[in-house]
Residue, then its C-alpha position, 0 to 999 in steps of 0.5 A: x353829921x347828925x341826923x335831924x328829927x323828922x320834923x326838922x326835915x319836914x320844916x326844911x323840905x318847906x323852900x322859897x320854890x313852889x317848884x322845891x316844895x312839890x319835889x321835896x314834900x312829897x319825897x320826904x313824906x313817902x320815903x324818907x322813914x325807910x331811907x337807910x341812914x346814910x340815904x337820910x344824911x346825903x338828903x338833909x346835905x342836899x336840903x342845906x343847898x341853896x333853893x336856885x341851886x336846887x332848882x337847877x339841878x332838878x330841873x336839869x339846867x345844871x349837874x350837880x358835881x357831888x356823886x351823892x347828892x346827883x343820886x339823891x336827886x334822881x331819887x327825888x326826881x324819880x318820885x315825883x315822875x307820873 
């Protein structure tokens, strides 16, 4: 999979969720540039999920049965803790 342009993950980071966008923007701008390629690949996997089921698994209402995504989730999640 070919990594997009750093504008084009920042477009995707945008959802129809508030919930997503206070998530996803901040994650993307603080630490996607240090994210090791593979890291960068799984992230933009996980933003071509739709936004209920993002939603969801970041929430904690369900588990994401994909190994990397559930640890990129937790990254995410792990960003976004106070």
């Amino acid at each position: 999979m070919e990594l997009m342009n750093i504008a084009r993950v920042r477009w995707a980071c945008r959802r129809g969720m508030l919930e997503l966008d206070i998530l996803l923007q901040p994650f993307i701008e603080s630490q996607y540039e240090a994210m090791s390629d593979d890291d960068k690949t799984t992230f933009i996997r996980l933003l071509e999920c739709e936004d209920p089921e993002l939603f969801a698994w970041f929430m904690g209402h369900e588990q994401c049965q994909d190994p990397l995504l559930a640890q990129m989730i937790i990254k995410v999640r792990g960003r976004a803790a106070p």
